[in-house]
C-alpha positions in Angstrom: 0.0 0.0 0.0 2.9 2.7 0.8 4.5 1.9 -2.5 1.4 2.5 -4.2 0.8 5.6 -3.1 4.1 6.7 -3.3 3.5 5.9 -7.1 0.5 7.9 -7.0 2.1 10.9 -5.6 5.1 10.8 -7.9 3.0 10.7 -10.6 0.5 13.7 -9.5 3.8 15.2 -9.1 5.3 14.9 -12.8 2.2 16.2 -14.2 2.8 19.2 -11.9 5.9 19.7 -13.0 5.5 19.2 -16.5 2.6 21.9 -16.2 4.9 24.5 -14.3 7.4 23.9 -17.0 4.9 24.5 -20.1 4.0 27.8 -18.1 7.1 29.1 -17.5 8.4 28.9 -20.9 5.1 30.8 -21.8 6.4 32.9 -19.5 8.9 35.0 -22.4 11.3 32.9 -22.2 13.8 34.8 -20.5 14.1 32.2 -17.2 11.5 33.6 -14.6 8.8 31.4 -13.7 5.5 33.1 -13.7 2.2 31.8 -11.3 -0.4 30.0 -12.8 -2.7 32.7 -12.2 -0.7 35.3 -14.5 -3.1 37.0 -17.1 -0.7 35.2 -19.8 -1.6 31.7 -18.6 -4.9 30.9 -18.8 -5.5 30.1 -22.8 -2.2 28.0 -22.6 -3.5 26.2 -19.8 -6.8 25.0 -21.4 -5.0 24.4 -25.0 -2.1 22.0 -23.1 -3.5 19.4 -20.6 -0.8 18.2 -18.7 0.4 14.3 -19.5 1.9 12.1 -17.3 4.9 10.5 -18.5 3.5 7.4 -19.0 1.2 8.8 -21.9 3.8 11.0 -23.4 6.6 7.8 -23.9 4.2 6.1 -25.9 2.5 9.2 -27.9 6.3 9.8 -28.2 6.4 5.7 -29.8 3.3 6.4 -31.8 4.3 9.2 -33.5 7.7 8.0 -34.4 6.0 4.6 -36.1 3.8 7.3 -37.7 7.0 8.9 -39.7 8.4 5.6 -40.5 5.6 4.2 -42.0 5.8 7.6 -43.9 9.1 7.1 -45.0 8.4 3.7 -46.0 5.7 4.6 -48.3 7.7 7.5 -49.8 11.0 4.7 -50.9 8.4 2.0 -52.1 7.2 4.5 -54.3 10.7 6.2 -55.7 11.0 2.4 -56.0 8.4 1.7 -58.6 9.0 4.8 -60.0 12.8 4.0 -60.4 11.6 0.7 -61.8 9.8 2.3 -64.8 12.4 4.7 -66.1 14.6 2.1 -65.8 12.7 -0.4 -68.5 12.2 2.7 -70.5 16.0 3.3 -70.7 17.4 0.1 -70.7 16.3 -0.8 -74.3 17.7 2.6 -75.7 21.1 2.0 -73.7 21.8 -1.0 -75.4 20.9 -0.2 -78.8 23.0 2.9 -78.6 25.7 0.3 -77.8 25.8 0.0 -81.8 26.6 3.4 -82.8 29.9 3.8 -81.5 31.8 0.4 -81.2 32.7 0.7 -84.8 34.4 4.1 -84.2 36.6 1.8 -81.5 37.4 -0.7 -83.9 38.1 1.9 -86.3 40.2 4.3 -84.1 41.0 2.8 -81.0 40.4 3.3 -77.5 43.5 4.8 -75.7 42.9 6.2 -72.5 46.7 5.8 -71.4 47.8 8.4 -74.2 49.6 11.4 -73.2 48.9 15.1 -74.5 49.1 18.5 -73.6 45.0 19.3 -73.7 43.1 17.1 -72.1 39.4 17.2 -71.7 37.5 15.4 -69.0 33.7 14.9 -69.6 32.3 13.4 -65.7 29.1 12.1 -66.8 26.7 12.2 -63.5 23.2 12.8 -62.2 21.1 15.6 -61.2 19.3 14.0 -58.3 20.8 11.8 -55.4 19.4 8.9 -53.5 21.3 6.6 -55.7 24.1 5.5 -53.9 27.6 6.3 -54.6 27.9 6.5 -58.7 28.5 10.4 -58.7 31.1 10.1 -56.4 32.6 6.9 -58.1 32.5 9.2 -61.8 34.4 12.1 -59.7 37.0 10.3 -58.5 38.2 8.5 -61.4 38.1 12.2 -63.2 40.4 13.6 -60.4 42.4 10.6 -60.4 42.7 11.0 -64.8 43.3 14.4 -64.4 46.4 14.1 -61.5 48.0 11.5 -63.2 48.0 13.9 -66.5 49.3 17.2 -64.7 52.3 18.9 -65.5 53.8 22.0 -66.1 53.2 22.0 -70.1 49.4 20.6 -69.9 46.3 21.7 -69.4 43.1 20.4 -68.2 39.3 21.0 -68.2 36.6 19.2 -66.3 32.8 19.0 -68.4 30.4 18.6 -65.8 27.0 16.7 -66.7 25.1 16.6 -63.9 24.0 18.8 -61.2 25.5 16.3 -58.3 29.2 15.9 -60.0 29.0 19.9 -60.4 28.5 20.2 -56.6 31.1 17.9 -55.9 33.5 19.2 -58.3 32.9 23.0 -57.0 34.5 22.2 -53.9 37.9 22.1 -55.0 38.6 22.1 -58.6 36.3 25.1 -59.3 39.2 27.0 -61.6 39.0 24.3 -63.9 35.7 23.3 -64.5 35.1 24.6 -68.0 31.5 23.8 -69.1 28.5 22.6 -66.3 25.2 21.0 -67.9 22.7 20.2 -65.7 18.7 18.8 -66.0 19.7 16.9 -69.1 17.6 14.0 -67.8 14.3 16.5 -67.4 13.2 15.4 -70.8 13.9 11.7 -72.5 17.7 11.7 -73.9 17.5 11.9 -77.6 20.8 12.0 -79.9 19.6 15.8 -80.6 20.1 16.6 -77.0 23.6 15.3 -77.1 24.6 16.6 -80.7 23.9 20.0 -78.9 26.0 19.5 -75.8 28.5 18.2 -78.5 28.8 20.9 -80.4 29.1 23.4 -77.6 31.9 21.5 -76.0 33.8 21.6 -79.7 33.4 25.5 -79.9 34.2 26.3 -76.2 37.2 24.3 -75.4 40.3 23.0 -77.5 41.5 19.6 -76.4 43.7 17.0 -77.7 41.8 14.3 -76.3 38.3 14.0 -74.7 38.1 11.2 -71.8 34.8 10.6 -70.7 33.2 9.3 -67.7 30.6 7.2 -66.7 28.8 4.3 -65.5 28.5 1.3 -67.7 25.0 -0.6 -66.4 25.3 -4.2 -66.4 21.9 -5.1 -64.6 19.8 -4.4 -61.7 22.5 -3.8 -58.7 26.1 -3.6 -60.6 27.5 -0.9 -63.0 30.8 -0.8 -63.9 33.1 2.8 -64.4 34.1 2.9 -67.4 36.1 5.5 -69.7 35.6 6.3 -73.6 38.3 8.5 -75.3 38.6 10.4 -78.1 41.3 11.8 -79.7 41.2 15.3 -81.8 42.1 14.5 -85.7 45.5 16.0 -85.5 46.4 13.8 -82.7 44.7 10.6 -84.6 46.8 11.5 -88.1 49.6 11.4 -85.8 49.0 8.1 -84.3 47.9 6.9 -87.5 51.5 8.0 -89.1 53.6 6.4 -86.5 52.3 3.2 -87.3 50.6 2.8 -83.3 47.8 1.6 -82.1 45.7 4.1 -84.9 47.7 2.5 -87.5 45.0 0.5 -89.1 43.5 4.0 -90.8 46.2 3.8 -93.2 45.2 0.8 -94.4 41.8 2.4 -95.9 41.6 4.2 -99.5 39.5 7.5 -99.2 37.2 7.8 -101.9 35.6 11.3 -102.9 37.4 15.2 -102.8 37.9 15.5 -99.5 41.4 14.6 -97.5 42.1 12.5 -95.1 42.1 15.0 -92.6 38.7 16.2 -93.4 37.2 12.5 -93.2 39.2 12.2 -89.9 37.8 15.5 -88.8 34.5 14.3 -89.3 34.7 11.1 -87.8 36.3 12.1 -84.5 33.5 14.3 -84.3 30.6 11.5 -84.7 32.2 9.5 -82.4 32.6 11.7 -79.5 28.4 12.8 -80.3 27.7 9.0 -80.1 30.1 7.9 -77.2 28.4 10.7 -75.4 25.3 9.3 -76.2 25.9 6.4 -75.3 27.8 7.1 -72.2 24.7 9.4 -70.8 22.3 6.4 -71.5 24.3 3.6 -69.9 24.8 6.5 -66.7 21.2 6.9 -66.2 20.3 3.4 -66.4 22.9 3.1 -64.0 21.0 5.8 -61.4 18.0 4.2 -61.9 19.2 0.8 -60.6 21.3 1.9 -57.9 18.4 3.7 -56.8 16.1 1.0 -57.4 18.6 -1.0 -54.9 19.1 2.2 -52.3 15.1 2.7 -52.0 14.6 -1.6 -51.4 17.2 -1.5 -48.7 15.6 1.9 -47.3 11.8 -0.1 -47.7 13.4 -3.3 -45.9 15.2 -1.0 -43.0 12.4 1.2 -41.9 10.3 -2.5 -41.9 12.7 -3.4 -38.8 12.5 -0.3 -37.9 8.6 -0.3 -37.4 8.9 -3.7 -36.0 11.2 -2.5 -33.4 9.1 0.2 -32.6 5.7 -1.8 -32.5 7.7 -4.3 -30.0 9.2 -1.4 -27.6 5.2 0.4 -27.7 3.1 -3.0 -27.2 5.6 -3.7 -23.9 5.4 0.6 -22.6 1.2 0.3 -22.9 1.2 -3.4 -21.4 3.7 -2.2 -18.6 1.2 0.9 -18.4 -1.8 -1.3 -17.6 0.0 -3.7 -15.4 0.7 -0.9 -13.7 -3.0 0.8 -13.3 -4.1 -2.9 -12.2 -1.5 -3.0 -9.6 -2.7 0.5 -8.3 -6.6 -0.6 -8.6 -6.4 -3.7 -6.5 -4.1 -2.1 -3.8 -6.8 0.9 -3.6 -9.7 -2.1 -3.5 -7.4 -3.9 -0.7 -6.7 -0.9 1.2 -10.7 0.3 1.0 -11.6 -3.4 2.1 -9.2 -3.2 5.0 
């Protein structure tokens, strides 16, 4: 009996103070506690009832399940929706596969060479909450772009993407030349790119172009790949010294134009369609890692939820054992 009422008059107590507290903040908030019969008092009092603790640790439980379940709803959806793009970009992806392979068999893929102007395109997104593929594209750039430095060379970064721009800003802000962002608002179409192509051309003089990106290979893997391309007085050049261009001099050019003309042209198409391709094969990429990010978000709040409905079922059954307890000591101590 003395431990139940010394139950009940800790508890008449924490609503008390609870109470007093609410009030005194009400107060102004400059640390003087006010009486509860101060003209500023009365409409707080009768808009906050005070709570025991017992009822505000599991309001405090239901609310939190309430924002998880939220969340979880929100990442099933990006889910699905992730889903969809994806099967609408997968097919264009690897049918633009076809468009520039030949110009690697043709002229080579040498990502190793070593010129004066180099040219880094970072191929990335413009949203997040798909795991680390922006970062992955940004490093390798940085890491292409180090190992190319010197005293005689120069270097520009082409930023696609609104996350490898924000990234980029950071610490290599002198050298980014051209930024493109929201190139994903509308489907990618090789008239997009031809446009992005041809501004890059104008702007900036390279001697090769090395671009970035994420090669999708299904669902949960993408590989980093990089696709260069040389300028057509650099490709004459390895195609004269007999290296790994030297299969051009093999071919017979038929018509009035010379072979630097034809190579002009050609180095041109094949940096439009490796850019094509590579901005494809990056947003199928985004799509699956977040496809994988927003299941493993789904499946995590889940256990969260689980945890929570455990921790509130025992704080309300506790609760009630509790009022029981209290009940049949009263009864006893009326009966005795």
């Amino acid at each position: 009996m003395a431990s139940a009422a010394l139950r009940r008059e800790g508890r008449r107590l924490g609503s008390l103070t609870s109470s007093f507290t609410l009030k005194a903040l009400a107060a102004g908030g400059d640390g003087a506690l006010v009486p509860a019969s101060s003209s500023c008092l009365p409409q707080l009092s009768e808009e906050l009832p005070s709570f025991g603790l017992r009822t505000i640790s599991t309001q405090i439980v239901r609310n939190r399940m309430k924002s998880v379940k939220s969340i979880q709803k929100i990442t099933k959806a990006m889910k699905m929706v992730a889903s969809s793009k994806l099967r609408a970009i997968q097919t264009k992806a690897e049918n633009s596969r076809g468009l520039w392979q030949p110009f690697t068999a043709l002229l080579g893929d040498v990502p190793d060479i070593d010129v004066k102007k180099n040219v880094y395109v970072t191929v990335s997104s413009d949203k997040g909450l798909c795991g680390g593929i922006n970062s992955t594209s940004v490093k390798i750039s940085k890491a292409f772009s180090k190992m190319a430095s010197g005293p005689d060379k120069e270097a520009k970064y082409v930023i696609i993407g609104e996350k490898g721009k924000a990234i980029l800003q950071r610490d290599s802000k002198q050298y980014i030349g051209i930024s493109i962002t929201e190139m994903q608002k509308h489907p990618i179409n090789f008239t997009q790119v031809s446009m992005v192509v041809d501004d890059i051309l104008k702007n900036l003089e390279f001697d090769a172009i090395r671009i970035i990106y994420n090669k999708f290979q299904s669902m949960v893997s993408f590989q980093p790949t990089v696709s260069t391309v040389l300028s057509p007085e650099i490709a004459e050049k390895e195609s004269a010294a007999g290296g790994k261009l030297g299969e051009l001099e093999s071919y017979e050019i038929e018509g009035a134009e010379t072979k630097g003309e034809v190579l002009q042209n050609l180095s041109e198409f094949h940096f439009a369609c490796a850019l094509f391709n590579a901005c494809l094969e990056n947003a199928c990429s985004e799509q699956g890692a977040r496809m994988s990010a927003m299941d493993s978000s789904s499946r995590n709040a889940g256990e969260m939820l689980d945890r929570l409905t455990l921790t509130y079922n025992r704080t309300r059954q506790a609760a009630i054992t509790t009022e029981l307890t209290e009940i049949i000591s009263g009864a006893s101590a009326l009966q005795g």
